[in-house]
N, C-alpha and C positions, 0 to 999 in steps of 0.2 A: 871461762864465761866471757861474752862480749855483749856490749851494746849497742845497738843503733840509734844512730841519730842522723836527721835531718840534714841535707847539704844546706840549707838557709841559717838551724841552728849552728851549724860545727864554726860556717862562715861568721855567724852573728855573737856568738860566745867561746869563743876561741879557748879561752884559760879555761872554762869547764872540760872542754874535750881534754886539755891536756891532762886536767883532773882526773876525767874520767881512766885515759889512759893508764897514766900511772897506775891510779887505784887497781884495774881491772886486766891492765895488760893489750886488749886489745878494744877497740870501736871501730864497726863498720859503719860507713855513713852510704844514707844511701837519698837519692834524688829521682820524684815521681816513683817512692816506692820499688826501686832497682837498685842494687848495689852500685857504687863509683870509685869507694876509696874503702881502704882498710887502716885506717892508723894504729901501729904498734908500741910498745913500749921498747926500749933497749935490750930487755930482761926477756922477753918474750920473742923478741926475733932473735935474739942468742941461743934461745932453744930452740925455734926453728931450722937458723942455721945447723948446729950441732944433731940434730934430727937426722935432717938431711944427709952429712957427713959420713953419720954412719949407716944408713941405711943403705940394703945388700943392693948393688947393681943389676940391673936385667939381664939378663942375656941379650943379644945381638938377633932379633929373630928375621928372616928373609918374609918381608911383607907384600910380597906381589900376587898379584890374585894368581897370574898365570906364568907359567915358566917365562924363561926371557928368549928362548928360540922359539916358539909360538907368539911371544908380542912382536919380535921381527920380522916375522913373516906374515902376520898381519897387518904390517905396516907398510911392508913391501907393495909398491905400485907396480901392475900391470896388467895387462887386457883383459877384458871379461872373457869367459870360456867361452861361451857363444860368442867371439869376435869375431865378423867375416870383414874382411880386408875389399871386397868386391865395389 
């Protein structure tokens, strides 16, 4: 579970957020209603960390829209078909 609070309050009472933290593990603070910062507790990004660690790796996948001999040959410069040289 986390809380939000205000970048003026997190700024303005500082020992609460650490309060909060503690207590809660995490506080997002957020300024004109948009996220900015996430404050964590030690205990909370240690499972984070450890999360991470062991979860299964992706595979490697080949992300190109179009093969790579069709992107080099549309990259290739040279004369329009209709070129007349005259």
């Amino acid at each position: 579970m986390s809380k939000l609070v205000s970048a003026s309050d997190a700024k303005n009472n500082f020992g609460g957020l650490l309060e909060s933290v503690a207590a809660l593990g995490r506080v997002d603070v957020v300024r004109h209603g948009r996220p900015v910062a996430v404050v964590l507790s030690p205990r909370y990004f240690q499972t984070l960390i450890e999360a991470a660690r062991s979860a299964p790796v992706a595979p490697v996948v080949n992300k190109r829209m179009i093969p790579a001999h069709l992107a080099r040959a549309a990259r290739m410069r040279g004369p329009p078909v209709e070129f007349n040289e005259d």
